[in-house]
C-alpha positions in Angstrom: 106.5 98.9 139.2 105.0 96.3 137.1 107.8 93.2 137.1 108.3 92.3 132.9 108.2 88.6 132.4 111.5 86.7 130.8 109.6 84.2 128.2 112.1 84.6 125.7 111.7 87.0 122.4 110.1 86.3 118.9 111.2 88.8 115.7 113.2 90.4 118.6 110.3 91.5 121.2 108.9 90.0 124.0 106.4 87.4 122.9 103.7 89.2 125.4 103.7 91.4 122.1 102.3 88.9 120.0 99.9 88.0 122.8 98.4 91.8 122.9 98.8 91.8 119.1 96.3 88.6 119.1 94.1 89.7 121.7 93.4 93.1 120.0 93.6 91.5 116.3 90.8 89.2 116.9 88.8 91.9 119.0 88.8 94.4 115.6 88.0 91.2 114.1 84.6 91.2 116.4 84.0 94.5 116.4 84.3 95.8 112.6 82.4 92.3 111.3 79.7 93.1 113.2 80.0 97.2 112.1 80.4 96.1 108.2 76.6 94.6 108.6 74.7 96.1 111.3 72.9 99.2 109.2 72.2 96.9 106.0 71.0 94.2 109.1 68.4 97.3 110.3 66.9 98.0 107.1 66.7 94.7 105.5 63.2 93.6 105.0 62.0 91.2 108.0 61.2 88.3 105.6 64.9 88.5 104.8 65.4 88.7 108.6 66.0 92.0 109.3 63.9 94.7 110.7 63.3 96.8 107.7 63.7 100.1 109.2 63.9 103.4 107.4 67.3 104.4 106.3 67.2 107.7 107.9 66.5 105.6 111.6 69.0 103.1 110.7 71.4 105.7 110.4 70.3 107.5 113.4 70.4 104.6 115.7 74.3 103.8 114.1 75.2 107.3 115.2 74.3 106.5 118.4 76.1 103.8 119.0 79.1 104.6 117.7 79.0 108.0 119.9 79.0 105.6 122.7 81.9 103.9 121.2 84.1 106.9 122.0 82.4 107.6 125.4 82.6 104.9 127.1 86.0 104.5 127.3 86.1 107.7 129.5 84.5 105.6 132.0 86.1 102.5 131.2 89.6 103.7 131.6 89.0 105.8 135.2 87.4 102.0 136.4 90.6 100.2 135.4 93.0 102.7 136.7 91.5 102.6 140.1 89.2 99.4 140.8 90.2 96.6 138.2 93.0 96.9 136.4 93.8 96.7 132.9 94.3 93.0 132.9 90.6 92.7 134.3 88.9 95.4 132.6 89.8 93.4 129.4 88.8 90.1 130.0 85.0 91.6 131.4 85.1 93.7 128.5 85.8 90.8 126.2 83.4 88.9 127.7 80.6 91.6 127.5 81.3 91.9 123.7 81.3 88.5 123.3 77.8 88.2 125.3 76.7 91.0 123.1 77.4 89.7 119.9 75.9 86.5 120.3 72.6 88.3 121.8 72.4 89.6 118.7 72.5 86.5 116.3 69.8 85.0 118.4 67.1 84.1 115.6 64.3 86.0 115.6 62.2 83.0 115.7 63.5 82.2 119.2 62.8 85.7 120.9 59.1 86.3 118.5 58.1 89.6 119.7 60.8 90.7 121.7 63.7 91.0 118.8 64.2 94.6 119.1 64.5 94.5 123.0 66.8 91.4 122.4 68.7 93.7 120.1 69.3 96.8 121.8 70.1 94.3 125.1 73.2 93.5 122.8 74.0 96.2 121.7 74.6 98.0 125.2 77.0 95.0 126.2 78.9 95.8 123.5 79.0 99.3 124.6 79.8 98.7 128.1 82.2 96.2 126.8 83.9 98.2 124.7 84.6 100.7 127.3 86.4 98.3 129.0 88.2 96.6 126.5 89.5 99.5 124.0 91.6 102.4 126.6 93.7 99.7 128.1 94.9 97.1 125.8 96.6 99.1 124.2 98.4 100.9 127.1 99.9 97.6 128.2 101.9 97.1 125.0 104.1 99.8 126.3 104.0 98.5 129.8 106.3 95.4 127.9 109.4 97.3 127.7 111.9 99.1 130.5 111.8 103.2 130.2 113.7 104.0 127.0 113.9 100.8 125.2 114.2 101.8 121.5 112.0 98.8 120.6 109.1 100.6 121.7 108.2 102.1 118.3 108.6 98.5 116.2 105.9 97.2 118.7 103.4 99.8 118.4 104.4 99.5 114.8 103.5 95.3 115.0 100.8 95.8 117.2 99.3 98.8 115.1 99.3 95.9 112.0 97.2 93.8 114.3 94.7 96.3 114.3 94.0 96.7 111.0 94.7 92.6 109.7 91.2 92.2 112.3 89.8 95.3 110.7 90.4 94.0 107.5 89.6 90.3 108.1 86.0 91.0 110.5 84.3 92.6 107.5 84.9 90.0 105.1 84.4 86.8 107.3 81.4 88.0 108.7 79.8 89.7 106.2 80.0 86.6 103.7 78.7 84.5 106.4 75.5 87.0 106.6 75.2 87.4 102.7 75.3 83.3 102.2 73.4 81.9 105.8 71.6 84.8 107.6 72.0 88.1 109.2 72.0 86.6 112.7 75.0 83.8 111.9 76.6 86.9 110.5 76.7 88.4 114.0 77.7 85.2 115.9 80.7 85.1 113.4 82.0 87.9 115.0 81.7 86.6 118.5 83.3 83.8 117.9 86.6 86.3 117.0 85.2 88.0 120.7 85.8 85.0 122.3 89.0 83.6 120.4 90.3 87.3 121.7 89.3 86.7 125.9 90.0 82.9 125.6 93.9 84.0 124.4 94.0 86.6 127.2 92.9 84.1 130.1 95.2 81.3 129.1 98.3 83.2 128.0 98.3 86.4 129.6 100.1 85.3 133.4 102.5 83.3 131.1 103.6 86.1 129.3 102.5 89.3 130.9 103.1 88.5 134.2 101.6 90.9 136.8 101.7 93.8 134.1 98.1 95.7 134.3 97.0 93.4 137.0 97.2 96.2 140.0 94.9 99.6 139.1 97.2 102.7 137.9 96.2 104.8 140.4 97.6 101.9 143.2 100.5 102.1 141.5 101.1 105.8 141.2 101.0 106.1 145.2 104.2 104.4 145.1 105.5 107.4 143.5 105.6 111.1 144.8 102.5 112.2 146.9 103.6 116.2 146.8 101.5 117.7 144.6 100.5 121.2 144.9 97.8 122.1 142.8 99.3 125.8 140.6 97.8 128.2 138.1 98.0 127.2 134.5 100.7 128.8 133.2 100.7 131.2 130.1 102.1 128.3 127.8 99.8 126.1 129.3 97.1 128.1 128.5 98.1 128.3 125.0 98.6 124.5 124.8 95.0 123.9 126.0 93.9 126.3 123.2 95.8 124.2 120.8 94.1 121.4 121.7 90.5 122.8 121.5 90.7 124.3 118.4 92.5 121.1 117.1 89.7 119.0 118.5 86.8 121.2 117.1 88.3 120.9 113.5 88.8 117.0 114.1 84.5 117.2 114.7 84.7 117.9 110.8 87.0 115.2 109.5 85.1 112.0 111.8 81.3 113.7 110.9 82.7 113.1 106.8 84.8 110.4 107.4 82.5 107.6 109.6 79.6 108.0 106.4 81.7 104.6 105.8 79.4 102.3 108.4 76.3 104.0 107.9 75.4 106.0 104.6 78.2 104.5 102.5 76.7 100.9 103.5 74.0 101.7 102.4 75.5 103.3 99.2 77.4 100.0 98.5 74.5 98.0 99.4 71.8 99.6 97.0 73.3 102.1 94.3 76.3 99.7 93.8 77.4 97.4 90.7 78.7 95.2 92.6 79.0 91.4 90.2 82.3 90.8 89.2 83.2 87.6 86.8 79.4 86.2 88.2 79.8 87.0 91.7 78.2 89.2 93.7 80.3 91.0 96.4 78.7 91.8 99.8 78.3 95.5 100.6 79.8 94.9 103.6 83.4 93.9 102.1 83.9 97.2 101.4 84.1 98.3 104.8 87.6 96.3 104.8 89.3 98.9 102.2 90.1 101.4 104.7 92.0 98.3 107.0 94.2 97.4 103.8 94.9 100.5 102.2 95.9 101.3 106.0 98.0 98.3 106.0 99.5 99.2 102.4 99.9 102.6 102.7 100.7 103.9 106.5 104.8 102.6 106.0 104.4 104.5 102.5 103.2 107.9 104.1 106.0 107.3 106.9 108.4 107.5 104.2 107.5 110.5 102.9 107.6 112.5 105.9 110.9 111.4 106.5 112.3 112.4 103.1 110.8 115.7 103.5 112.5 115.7 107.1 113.0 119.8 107.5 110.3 120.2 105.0 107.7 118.3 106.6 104.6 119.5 107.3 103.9 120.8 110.8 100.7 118.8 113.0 97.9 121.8 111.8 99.1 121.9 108.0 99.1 117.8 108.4 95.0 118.1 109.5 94.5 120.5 106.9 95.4 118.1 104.3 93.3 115.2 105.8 90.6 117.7 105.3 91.5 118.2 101.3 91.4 114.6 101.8 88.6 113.4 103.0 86.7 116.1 100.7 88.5 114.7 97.7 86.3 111.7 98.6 82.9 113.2 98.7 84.0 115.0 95.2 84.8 111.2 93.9 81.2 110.3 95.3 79.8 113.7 93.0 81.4 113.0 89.8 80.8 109.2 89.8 76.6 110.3 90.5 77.0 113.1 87.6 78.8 110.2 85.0 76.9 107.4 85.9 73.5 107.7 84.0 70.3 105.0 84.9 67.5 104.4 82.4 64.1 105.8 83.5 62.6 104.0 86.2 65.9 101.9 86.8 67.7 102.6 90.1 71.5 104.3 89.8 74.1 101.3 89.9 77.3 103.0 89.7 80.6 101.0 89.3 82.2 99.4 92.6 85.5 101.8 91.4 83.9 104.8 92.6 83.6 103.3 95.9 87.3 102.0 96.2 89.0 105.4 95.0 86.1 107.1 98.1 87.7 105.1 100.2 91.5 105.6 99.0 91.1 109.0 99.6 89.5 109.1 102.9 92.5 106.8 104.3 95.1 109.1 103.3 93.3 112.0 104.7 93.2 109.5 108.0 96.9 109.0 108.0 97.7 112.5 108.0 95.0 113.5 110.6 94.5 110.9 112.7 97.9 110.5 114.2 98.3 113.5 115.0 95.6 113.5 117.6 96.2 111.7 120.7 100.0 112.5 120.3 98.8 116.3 120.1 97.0 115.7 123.5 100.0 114.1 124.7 102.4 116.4 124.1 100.7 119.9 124.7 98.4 118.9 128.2 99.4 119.2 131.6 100.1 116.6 133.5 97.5 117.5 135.9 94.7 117.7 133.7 96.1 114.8 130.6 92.9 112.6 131.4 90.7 115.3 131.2 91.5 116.8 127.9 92.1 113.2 126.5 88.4 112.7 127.5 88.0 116.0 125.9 89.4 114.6 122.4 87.0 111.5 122.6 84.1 113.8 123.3 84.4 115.5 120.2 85.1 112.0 118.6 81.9 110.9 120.0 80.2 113.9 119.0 81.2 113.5 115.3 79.9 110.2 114.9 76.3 111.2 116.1 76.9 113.9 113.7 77.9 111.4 111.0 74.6 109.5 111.8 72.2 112.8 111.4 73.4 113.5 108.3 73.4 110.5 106.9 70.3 109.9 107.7 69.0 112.5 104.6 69.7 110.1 102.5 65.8 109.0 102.0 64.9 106.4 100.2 64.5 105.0 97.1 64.9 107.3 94.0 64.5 110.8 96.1 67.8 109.6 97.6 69.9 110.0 94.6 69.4 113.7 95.0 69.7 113.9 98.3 72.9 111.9 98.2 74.2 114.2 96.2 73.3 117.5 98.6 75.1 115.2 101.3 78.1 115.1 99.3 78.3 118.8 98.1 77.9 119.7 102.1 80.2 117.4 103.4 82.8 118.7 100.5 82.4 121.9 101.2 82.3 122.0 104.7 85.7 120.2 104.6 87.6 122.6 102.1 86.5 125.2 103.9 87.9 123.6 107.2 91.3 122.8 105.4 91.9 126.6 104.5 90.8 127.9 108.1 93.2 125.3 109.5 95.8 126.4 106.9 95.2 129.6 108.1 95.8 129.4 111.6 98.2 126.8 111.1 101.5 129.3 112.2 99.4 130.8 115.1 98.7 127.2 116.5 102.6 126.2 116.2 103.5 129.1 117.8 100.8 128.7 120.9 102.5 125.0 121.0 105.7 126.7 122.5 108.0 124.7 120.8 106.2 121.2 121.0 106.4 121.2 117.2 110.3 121.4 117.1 112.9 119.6 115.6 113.6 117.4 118.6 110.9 115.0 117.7 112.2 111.2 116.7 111.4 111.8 112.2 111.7 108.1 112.5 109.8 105.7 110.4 108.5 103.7 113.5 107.7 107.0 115.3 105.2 107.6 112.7 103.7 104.2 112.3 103.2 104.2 116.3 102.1 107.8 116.2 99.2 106.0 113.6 98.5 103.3 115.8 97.0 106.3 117.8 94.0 106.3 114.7 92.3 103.4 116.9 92.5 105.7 119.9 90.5 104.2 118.0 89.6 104.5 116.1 90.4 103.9 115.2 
């Protein structure tokens, strides 16, 4: 058993909280900065320091890298259960991120001839990095409190608010800091939020952690019951695993729509946008904060309304049928604003910034009535036996979607062939997800019933049971 240090409470929880809360905050704060302006960084034109790629292998490439996003945790979180530890697998991860981030705000000028080798070099450590860092923070907020502490949900609630204050933060610090000095000082902004993140964990963590995630899982779980027998799945079982499946296939749909944000909506913002208001000219990259605030702003607000509904709520497949609605609302925003918004002959399409805020309005809700139902689903319907392999199963088809996301995006084109194409893009996406939400609709009471009572009315309908069931977006999310 890990031993819970006694270093006193703040706002009622253990102040450990607020060290994980910090850690993770500043990490997002790394992470999404350096997100918000890595696409727009590939296709600017080298004498503005980027490395004018094509939109279409911008796009490809940030497909790529955000597939690994999702994988690498797989491997991350098997290393830290049985060689390192969680406490260790998130200061090298930090530190990799860290190292990774700076690599890439290395001036060109320093590495002539060797930038794009310099760049991928930092791009893998943030990969690796990541896989370290992003299973296993998060596990050890719960390692804080005693089996069946009732404060449990407030501090995933707390913690969850972290997440999205660096979300919200990393794309406007270090996206203005790119817009007004350079691309690469842009990318060093967010490793300075890296190492603000390991430099807290190394100092404070013994203090107020104690020896939580310092000995692997796996050590730990020999302490406990070494009988097991392997059995047959059982019939429920099986049906449970089906459940999950079909649950994770659909969620392939949602993530291939919804992660256009980094990649082709960048760009969208970046080069089809009005973006001046009263004489300023906001960076494309802010906008990749909106989906942080309205999370922020609206997560406690949906909460609510599933607890008014109470017997009336929606059950977890009705829920990812109306992310679906959701997220195609979006692309239909996207549609009407290219069918409104005329350009004179010759002139490039500048539509208002508007269209962009509502895209991303709607694409939140969808999140927060898809996304939480995900790893909780996993949760609750696997077998013990095989939980880490079906959770890996649900990242796979995370990772999946975001290459997906990347291919698609990448028909944009360029210049004024990519208005058109732009709007195919939309119509497909649209489509694909209304389609999507009326199959799921449709299965909807055959996937409750193949849950075998999972979905009944013994679940906490607390307000803090949903907020932590949405910190489970960065499962991350995200």
């Amino acid at each position: 058993m890990n031993s819970i240090p006694n270093r006193g409470e703040f706002l009622g929880h253990p102040k450990g909280l607020f060290l994980l809360f910090g850690t993770e905050m500043w990490e997002r704060f790394g992470y999404y900065g350096m997100r918000a302006i890595l696409v727009l960084y590939l296709v600017a034109q080298v004498q503005s320091g980027g490395f004018g790629w094509t939109n279409a292998d911008a796009l490809s490439l940030y497909g790529t890298f955000t597939m690994a996003v999702y994988l690498t945790p797989l491997f991350g979180g098997w290393l830290a259960d049985n060689v390192l530890g969680q406490r260790k697998a998130i200061i090298i991860g930090g530190i990799l991120m860290a190292a990774g981030h700076f690599i890439m705000g290395v001036p060109h000028s320093v590495v002539a001839g060797q930038e794009e080798n310099v760049f991928y070099i930092g791009l893998t450590l943030l990969c690796i990095g990541n896989g370290l860092f992003k299973p296993n923070i998060s596990t050890m907020v719960g390692d804080l409190y005693e089996e069946g502490d009732k404060r449990r949900d407030g501090a995933f609630t707390i913690f969850y608010m972290g997440i999205n204050l660096g979300g919200a933060l990393g794309p406007l610090v270090a996206g203005y800091v790119a817009s007004e000095i350079n691309w690469q000082a842009g990318f060093v902004a967010a490793g300075i939020g890296m190492v603000i993140s390991v430099v807290m964990q190394m100092l404070l963590s013994q203090k107020y952690l104690g020896d939580i995630g310092v000995i692997p899982a796996a050590k730990l779980s020999q302490q406990q019951s070494e009988s097991g027998t392997k059995e047959p799945l059982t019939k429920v079982e099986k049906d449970r695993i089906r459940v999950i499946f079909t649950m994770s296939v659909f969620s392939i749909i949602f993530w291939m729509g919804f992660e256009q944000a980094g990649g082709l909506m960048n760009l969208f913002a970046n080069d089809y946008t009005d973006r001046m208001l009263m004489g300023f000219e906001i960076p494309a990259s802010w906008f990749q904060s909106l989906n942080s605030i309205f999370i922020i702003i609206f997560a406690p607000i949906v909460a609510m309304i599933w607890l008014k509904l109470d017997k009336r709520e929606p059950n977890s497949p009705v829920k990812f049928a109306i992310g679906l609605v959701f997220l195609a609302l979006g692309f239909l925003t996207m549609m009407f604003a290219l069918m409104t918004e005329g350009a004179a002959p010759g002139d490039t399409l500048q539509i208002s910034m508007m269209w962009l805020v509502l895209f991303y309005l709607f694409h939140t809700l969808g999140e927060l009535c898809l996304s939480p139902i995900g790893l909780s689903m996993v949760s609750k319907l696997a077998p013990l036996r095989l939980a880490s392999l079906l959770m890996g199963i649900w990242f796979l088809c995370t990772a999946v979607a975001n290459k997906i996301a990347g291919f698609v995006g990448s028909f944009i084109g360029e210049g004024q062939e990519a208005m058109g194409n732009a709007m195919g893009i939309f119509i497909g996406l649209g489509a694909t997800a209304l389609i999507s939400a009326l199959a799921m609709y449709l299965l909807s009471n055959k996937l409750v019933d193949w849950m075998h009572g999972a979905e009944g009315d013994n679940e906490p309908h607390t307000q803090a049971h949903y907020l932590e069931k949405e910190l489970e977006v960065t499962g991350e999310r995200q």
